[in-house]
C-alpha positions in Angstrom: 17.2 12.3 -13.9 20.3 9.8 -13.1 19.2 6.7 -11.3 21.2 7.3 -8.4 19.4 10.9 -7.5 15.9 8.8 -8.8 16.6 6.4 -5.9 17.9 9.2 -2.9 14.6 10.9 -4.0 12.1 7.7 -3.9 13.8 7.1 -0.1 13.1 10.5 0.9 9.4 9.6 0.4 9.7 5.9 1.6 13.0 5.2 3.8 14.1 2.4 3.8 14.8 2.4 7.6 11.0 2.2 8.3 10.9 -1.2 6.3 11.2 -4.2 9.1 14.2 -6.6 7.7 12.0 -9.7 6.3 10.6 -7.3 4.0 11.4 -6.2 0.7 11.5 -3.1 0.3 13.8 -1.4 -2.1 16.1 -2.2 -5.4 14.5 -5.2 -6.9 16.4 -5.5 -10.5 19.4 -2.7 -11.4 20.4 -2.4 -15.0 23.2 0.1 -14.6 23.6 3.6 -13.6 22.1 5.8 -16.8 19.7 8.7 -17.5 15.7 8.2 -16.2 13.4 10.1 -18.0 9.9 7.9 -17.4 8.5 5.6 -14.3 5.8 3.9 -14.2 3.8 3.2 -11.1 1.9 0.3 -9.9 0.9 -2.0 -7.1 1.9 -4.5 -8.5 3.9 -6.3 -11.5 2.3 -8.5 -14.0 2.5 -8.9 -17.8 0.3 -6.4 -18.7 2.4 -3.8 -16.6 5.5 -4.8 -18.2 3.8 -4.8 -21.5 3.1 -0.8 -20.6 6.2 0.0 -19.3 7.8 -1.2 -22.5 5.2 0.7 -24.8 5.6 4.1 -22.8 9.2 3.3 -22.8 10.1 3.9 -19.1 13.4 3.3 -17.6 11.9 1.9 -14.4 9.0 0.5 -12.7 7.7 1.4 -8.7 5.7 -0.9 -7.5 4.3 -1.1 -4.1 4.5 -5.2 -3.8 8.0 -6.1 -4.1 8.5 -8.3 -7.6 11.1 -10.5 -5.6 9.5 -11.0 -1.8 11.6 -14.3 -0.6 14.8 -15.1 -1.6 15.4 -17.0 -4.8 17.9 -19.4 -5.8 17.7 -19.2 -9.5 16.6 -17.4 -12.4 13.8 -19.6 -14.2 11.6 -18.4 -17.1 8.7 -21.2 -16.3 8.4 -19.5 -12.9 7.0 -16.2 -12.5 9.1 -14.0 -10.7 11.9 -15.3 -13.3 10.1 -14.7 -16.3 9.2 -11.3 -15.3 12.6 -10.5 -14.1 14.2 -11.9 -17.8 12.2 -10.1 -19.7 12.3 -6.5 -17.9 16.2 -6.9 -17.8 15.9 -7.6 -21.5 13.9 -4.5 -21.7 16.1 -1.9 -19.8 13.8 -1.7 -17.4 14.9 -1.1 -13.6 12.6 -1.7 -10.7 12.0 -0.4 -7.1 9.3 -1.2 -4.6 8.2 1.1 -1.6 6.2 -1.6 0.2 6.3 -1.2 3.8 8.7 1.1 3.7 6.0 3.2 2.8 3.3 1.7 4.8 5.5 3.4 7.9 6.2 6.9 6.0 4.3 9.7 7.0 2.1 10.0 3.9 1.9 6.3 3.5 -1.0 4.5 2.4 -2.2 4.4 5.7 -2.6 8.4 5.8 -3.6 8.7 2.4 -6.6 6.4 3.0 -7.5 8.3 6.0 -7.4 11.7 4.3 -9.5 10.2 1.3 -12.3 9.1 4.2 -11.8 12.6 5.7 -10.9 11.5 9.0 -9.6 13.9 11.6 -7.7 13.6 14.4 -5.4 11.3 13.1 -3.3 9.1 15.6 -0.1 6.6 14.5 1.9 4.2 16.9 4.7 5.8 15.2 6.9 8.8 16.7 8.9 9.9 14.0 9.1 6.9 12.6 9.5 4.7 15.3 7.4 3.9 18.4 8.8 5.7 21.3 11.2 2.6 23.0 10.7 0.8 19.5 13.9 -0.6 18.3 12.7 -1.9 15.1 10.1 -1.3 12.2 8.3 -4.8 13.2 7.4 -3.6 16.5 5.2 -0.8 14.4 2.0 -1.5 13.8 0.9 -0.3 10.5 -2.0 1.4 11.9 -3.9 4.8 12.1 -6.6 6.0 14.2 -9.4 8.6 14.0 -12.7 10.1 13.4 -15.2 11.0 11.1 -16.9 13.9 10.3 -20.1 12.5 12.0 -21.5 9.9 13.2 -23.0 6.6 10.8 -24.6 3.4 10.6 -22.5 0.4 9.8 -24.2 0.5 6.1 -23.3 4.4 5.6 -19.8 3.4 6.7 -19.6 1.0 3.7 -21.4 3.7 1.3 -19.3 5.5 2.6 -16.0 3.6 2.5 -17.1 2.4 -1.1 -17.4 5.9 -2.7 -13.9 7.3 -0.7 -12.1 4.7 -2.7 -14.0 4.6 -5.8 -14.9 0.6 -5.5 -17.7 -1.8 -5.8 -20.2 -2.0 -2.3 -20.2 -6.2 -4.1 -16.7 -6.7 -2.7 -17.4 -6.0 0.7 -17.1 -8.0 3.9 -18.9 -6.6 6.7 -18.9 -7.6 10.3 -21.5 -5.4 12.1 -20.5 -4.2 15.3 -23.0 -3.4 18.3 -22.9 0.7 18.1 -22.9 3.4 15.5 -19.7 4.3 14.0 -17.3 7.5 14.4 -13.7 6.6 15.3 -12.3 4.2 13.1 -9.1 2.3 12.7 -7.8 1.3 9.8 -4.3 -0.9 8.1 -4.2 -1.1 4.1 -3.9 -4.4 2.7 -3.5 -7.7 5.2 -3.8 -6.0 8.3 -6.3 -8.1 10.6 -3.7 -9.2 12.9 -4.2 -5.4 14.0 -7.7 -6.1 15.1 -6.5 -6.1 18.6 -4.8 -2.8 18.3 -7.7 -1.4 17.0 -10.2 -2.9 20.1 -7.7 -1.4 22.7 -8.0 1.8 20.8 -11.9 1.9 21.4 -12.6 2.1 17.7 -16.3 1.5 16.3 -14.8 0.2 13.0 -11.9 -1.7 11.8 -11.0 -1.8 8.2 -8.5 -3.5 6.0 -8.0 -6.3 3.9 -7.5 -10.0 3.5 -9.9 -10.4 6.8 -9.4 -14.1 8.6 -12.5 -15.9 9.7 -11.7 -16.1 13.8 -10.7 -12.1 13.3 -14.0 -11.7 11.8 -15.4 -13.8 14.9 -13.6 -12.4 17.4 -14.8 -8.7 16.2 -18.1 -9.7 16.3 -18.0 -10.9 19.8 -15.9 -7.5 20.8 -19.0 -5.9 19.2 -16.4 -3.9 16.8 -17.8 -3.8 13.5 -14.8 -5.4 10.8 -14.8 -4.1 7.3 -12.8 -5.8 5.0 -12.6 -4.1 1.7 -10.0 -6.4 -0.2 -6.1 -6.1 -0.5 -6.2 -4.9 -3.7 -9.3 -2.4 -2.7 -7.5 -1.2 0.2 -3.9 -0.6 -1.8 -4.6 0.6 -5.3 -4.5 3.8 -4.2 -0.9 3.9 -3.7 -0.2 4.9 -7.2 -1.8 8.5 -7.1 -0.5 8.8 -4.1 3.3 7.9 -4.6 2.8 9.6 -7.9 1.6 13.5 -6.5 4.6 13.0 -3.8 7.2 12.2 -6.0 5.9 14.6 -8.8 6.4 17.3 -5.9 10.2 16.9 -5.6 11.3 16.1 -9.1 9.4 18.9 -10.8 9.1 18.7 -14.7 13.0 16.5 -14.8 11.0 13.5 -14.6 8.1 12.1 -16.5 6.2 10.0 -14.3 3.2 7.9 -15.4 0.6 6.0 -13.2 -0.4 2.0 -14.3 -3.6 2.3 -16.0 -3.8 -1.4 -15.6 -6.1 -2.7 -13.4 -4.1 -5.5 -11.2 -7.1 -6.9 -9.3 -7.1 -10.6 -9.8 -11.0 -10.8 -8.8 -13.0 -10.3 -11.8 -16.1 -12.0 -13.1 
């Protein structure tokens, strides 16, 4: 597939117009318009990824977390976004991140997370696309709303939570709210500064990622409970996900491969 039909394709799935403008999203390194017959997809760069992409000889990487977030003013090799970018230029290899871009799509992370908890009744601040009267992306909360199948304790929530997407119950921060669980709010990755959206939504559970300590406080004196299941926990499901979706609309005229390399930074 040429790179220019790779990248219309990609921003069917994540526009770019949903991304607010201090993000990201998008072309992160270009190494000329050519022929793509493997991506790889990832949350995340790191050495090991690149060190996969250039064994399973892909012509470009998708990463959720942009490789280049802030702007830079050189290319270094002693710092890490300029060693990665060096040596993946060296390599051929072209990258793209959907980050919130695809936070704010329809089947986001956000809904795929929901779906794997089998929520129902799914609710977004989002009117196709934007927020009725919203006249940008940042005024979007990266949020959905709804219920499970029954009712549960704040522990069966976690079991629950856990087993949905396929982590460990160890990495779990749990603020126990004052009532039983069934509608539950939730933001992938550092989304606690949604708590508030989530209270005013009458939720029995908030969950997400990189939790604060006064969030975790002020839940507990809301009598929400606050589940924080990690950034990583919360997000590594974007590669299955991105993956199915874009396997939909290129058919067999791409090969696309998901990262079997586990990006979590917290390991014993």
């Amino acid at each position: 597939m040429k790179y220019g039909k790779l990248i219309k394709t990609i921003e069917e799935i994540a526009p770019t117009d949903l991304a607010p403008l201090w993000d990201n999203s998008g072309v992160q390194i270009y190494t000329g318009e050519k022929e793509i017959e493997k991506v790889l997809i990832c949350l995340e760069i790191t050495e090991e990824v690149i060190k996969e992409a250039e064994s399973k000889k892909t012509g470009m990487i998708i990463t959720h977390h942009p490789l280049i977030f802030e702007s830079i003013k050189k290319i270094d090799t002693n710092e890490i976004p300029g060693r990665y970018a060096c040596r993946l230029i060296k390599s051929n290899i072209c990258v793209y991140s959907a980050h919130l871009s695809f936070d704010n799509a329809g089947q986001g992370n956000n809904f795929y997370m929901a779906k794997l908890l089998g929520m129902k009744n799914l609710k977004t601040p989002k009117k196709e696309g934007l927020r009725e009267g919203a006249k940008d992306p940042e005024e979007l909360p990266c949020v959905i709303t709804g219920e499970l199948i029954r009712q549960m304790s704040p522990r069966e929530a976690v079991k629950h939570v856990t087993k949905a997407l396929g982590l460990n119950e160890d990495i779990i921060r749990m603020v126990k709210g004052n009532r039983m669980i069934k509608k539950i709010g939730l933001c992938t990755g550092a989304g606690g500064g949604f708590l508030d959206y989530a209270i005013g939504e009458r939720c029995d559970l908030f969950i997400t990622g990189d939790v604060k300590l006064h969030e975790a406080q002020k839940a507990k004196a809301e009598g929400i409970s606050l589940m924080d299941a990690g950034h990583y926990g919360t997000e590594h499901i974007f590669a299955e996900n991105f993956a199915k979706q874009l396997k939909e609309k290129t058919g067999k005229g791409l090969e696309i491969i998901e990262s079997t390399v586990d990006t979590d930074p917290f390991m014993l």
